[in-house]
GUDO-338924 format. One record per residue: residue in three letters; y, x, z of N, C-alpha, C in turn. Coordinates in steps of 0.001 Angstrom, whole numbers, plus 500000, padded with zeros to 6 digits. Example, Ala and Ser with C-alpha at 12.3 -4.5 7.8 and 13.67 -1.06 7.14 Angstrom:
<pts>
ALA494310513190507800495500512300507800496700513200507800
SER497750512850507080498940513670507140500030512900507870
</pts>
This chain:
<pts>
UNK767170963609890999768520963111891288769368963014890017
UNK769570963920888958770134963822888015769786963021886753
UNK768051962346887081767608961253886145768055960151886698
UNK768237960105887994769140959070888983770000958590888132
UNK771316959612888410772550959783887651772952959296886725
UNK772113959667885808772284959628884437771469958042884180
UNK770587956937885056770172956528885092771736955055885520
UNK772021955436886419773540954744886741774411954809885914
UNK774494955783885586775982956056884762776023955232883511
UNK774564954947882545774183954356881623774337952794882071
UNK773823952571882786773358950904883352775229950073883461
UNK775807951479884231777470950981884647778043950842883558
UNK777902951731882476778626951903881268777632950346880236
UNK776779949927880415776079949054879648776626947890880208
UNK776394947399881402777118946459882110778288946055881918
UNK779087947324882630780686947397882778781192946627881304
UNK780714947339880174781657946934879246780849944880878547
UNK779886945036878754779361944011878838780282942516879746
UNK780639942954880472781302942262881753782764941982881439
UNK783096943191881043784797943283881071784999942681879667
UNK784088942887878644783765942216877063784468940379877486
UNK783519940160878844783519938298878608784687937629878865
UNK785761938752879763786929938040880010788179938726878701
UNK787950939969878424789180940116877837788860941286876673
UNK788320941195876015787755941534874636788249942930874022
UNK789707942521874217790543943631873486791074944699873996
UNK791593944134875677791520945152876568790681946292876550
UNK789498945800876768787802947011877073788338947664875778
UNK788359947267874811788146948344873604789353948869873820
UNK790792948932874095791360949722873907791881950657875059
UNK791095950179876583790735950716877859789963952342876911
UNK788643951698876732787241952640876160787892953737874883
UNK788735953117874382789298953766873414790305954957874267
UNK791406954702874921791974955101875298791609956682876629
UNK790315956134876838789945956933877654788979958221877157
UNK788031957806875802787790958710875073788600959594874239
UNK789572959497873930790611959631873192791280961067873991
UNK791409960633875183792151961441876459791058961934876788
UNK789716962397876621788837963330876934788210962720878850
UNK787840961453878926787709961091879811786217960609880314
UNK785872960569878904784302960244878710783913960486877171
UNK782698960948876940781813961228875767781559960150875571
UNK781650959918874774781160958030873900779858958431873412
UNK778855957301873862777471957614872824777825957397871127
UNK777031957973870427777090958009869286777541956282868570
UNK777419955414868812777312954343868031778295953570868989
UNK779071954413869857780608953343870218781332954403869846
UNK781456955608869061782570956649868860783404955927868085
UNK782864955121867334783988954009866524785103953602867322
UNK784931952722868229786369952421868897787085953312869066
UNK786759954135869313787915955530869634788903955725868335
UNK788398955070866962788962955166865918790494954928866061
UNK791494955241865399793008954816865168793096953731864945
UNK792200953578863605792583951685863261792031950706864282
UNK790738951153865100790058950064865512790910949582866419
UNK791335950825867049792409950871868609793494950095867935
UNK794057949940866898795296949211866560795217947988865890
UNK793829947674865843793560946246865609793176945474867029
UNK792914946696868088792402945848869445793698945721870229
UNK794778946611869752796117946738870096796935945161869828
UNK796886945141868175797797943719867736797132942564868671
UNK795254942456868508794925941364868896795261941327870614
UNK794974942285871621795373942309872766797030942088872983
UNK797930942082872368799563941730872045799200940304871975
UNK798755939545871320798375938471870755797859937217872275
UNK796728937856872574796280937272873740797108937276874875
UNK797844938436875088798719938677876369799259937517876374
UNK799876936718875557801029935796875317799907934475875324
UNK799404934169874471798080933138874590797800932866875459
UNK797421933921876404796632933619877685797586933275878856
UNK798444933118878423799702932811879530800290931588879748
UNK799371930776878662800536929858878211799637928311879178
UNK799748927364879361798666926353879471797998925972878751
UNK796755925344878505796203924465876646795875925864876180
UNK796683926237875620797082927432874783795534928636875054
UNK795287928864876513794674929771876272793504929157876295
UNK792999927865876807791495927282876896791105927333875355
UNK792473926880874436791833926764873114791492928198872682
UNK791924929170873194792129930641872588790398930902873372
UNK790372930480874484789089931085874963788005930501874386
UNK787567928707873490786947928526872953786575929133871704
UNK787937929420871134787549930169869847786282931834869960
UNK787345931856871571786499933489871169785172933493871993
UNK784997932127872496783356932201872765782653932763871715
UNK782713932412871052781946933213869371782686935056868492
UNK783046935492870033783630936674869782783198937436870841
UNK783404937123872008783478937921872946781645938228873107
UNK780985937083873332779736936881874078778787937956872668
UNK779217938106871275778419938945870618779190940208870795
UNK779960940717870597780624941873870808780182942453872587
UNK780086941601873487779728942304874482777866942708874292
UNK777158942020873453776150942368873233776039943307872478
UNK776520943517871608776925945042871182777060946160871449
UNK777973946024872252778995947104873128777942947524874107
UNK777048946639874978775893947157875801774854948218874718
UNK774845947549873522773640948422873145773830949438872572
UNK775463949136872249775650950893872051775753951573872994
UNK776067951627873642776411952104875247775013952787875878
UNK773774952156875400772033952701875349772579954265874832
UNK772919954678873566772634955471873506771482955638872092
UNK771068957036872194770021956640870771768602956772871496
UNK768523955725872055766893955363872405765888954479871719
UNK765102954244872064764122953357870953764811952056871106
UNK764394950746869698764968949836869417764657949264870702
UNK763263949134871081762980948045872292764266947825873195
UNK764725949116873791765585949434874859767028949198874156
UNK767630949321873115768252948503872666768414946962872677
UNK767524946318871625767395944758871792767581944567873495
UNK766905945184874567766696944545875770768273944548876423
UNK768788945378876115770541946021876719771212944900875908
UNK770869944585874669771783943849873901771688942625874942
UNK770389942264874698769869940502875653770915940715876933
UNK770739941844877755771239941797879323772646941449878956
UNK773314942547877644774959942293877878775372940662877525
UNK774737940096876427775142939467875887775059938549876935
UNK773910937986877793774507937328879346774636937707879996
UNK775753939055880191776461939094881095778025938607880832
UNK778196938870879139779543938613878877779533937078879033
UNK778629936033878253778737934983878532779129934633879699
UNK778027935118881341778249934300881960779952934507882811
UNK780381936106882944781852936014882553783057935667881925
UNK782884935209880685783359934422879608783247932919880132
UNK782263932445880474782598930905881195782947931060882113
UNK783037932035883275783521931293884556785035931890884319
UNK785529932606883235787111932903883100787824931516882421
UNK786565930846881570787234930192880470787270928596881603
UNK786290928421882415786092927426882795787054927501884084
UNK787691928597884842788444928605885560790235928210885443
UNK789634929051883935791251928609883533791211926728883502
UNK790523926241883166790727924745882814791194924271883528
UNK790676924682885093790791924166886505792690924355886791
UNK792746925654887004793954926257886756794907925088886233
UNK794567924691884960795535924406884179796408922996884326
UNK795260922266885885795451920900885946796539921182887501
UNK796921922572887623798053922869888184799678922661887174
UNK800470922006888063801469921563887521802736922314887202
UNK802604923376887824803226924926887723802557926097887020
UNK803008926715886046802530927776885377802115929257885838
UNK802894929467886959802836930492888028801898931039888044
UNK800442929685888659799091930185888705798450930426887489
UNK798450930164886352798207930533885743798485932310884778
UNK799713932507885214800000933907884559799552934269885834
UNK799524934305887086799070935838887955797596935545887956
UNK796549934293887109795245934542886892795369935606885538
UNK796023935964885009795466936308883093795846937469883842
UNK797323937779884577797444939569884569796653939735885588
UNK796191939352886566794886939668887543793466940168886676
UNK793554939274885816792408939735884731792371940702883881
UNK793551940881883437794211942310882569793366943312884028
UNK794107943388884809794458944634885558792658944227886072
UNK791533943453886280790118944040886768789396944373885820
UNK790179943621884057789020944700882976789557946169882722
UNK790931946310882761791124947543883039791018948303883887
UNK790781948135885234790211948762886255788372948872886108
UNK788165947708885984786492947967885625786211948794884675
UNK786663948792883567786092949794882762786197951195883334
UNK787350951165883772787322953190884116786682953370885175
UNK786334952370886314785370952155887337783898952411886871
UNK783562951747885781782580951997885296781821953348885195
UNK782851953878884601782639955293883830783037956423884440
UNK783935956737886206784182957361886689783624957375887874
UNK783255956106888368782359955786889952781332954902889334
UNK780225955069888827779381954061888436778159953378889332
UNK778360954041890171777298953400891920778330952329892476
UNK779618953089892660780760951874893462780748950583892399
UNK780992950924891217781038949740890390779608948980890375
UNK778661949612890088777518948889889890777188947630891794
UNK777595948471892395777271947272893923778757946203893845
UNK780022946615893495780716945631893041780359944544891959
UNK779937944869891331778876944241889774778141943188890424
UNK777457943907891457776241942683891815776969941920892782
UNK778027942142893556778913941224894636779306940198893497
UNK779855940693892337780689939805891472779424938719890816
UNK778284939337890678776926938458889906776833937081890355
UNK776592937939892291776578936660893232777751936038893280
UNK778781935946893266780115935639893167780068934155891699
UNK779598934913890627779054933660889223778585933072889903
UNK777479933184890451776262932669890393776588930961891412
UNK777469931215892230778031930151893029779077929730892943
UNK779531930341892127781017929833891422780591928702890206
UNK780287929134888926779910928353888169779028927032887759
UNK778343926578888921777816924964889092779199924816889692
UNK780108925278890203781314924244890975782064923869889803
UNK782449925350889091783430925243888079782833924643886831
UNK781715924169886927781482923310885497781282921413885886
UNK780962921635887173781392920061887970783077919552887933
UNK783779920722888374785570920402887906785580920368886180
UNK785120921025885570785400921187884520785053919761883721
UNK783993919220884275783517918093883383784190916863883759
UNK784669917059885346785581916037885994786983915962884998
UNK787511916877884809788649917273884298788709916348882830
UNK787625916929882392787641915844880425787174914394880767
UNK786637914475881485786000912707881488787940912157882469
UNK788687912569883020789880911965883192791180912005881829
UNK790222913236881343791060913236880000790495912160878992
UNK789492912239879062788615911024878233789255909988878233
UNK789484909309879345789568908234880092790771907326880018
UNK791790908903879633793562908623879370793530907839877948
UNK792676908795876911792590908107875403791337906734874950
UNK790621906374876067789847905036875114790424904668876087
UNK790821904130877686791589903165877973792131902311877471
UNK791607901259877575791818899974876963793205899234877034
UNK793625898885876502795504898480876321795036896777876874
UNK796144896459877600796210895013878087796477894410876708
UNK796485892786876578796648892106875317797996891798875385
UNK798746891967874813800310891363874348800463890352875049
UNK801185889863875531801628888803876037802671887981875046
UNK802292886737874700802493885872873915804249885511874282
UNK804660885102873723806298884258874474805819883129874866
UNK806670882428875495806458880862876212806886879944874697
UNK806603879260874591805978877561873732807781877014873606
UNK808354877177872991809802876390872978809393874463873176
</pts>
């Protein structure tokens, strides 16, 4: 039972931050930070870093940063392209530290799992927002970003305090991608090909004056 345990608790904590990595980057680290810090969890050896002062106050400025970004329309799709090339390696990371000091194999393999898990969270946040955005009111858009604040901050400590409840939420949410994202990349592609469509649109020809 306690290889069980300890068998969950690892997988939730590899996942969890893997997951919560794809939507909001800076949050998890200063969630993970915040909670080691306050004696809430033992960090494996090779994430004790975040717990650092500076790291926490660089995940601090950049999470200040996004709060406002992610609120805005345009504003945050471009913010979420950039950090495709942030989030999706850092959550591969964050899983394999989260292993623990086990052999490389079991590393590399945690890295592979996180790194698509953050991705495939990272697109259906980034690709949702797009959808979102072709709303004409801003409304929906800020109670999607603080909805998102408040499930990577809830997931993470979910993670690491109930890691069975989180892990069967995990797989509700898997299946949840898994049929979400062929829809949201069918809107999504609908969406640019009308944007497309606005800029080569062809201009009528001038109309000449009448012949005196």
């Amino acid at each position: 039972m306690e290889a069980l345990d300890q068998i969950s608790t690892t997988l939730a904590l590899t996942m969890g931050l893997a997951w919560a990595s794809g939507i909001n980057l800076y949050a998890t680290l200063l969630t993970l930070g915040f909670l080691a810090n306050s004696g809430n969890i033992v960090l494996p050896p090779d994430l004790q870093i975040v717990a650092d002062p500076m790291v926490m106050a660089a995940a601090g400025l950049m999470y200040f940063i996004e709060f406002f970004a992610d609120k805005v329309p345009g504003v945050d799709t471009g913010w979420d392209a950039i950090h495709t090339f942030i989030r999706i390696p850092a959550g591969a990371m964050l899983a394999a530290g989260a292993i623990g000091d086990l052999n490389p194999a079991v590393e590399i393999a945690a890295a592979i799992m996180g790194g698509s898990m953050a991705a495939a969270s990272h697109a259906t946040k980034a690709g949702s927002r797009v959808l979102i955005n072709t709303s004409p009111e801003p409304f929906s858009n800020w109670f999607a970003s603080v909805g998102e604040d408040i499930a990577v901050i809830g997931g993470v400590w979910a993670c690491i305090n109930h890691p069975v409840v989180f892990l069967i939420a995990l797989a509700f949410c898997i299946l949840l991608m898994i049929w979400l994202l062929p829809r949201i990349w069918f809107g999504v592609k609908k969406v640019f090909r009308i944007i497309i469509n606005l800029f080569t649109r062809e201009q009528p020809p001038p109309v000449s004056p009448p012949q005196q």
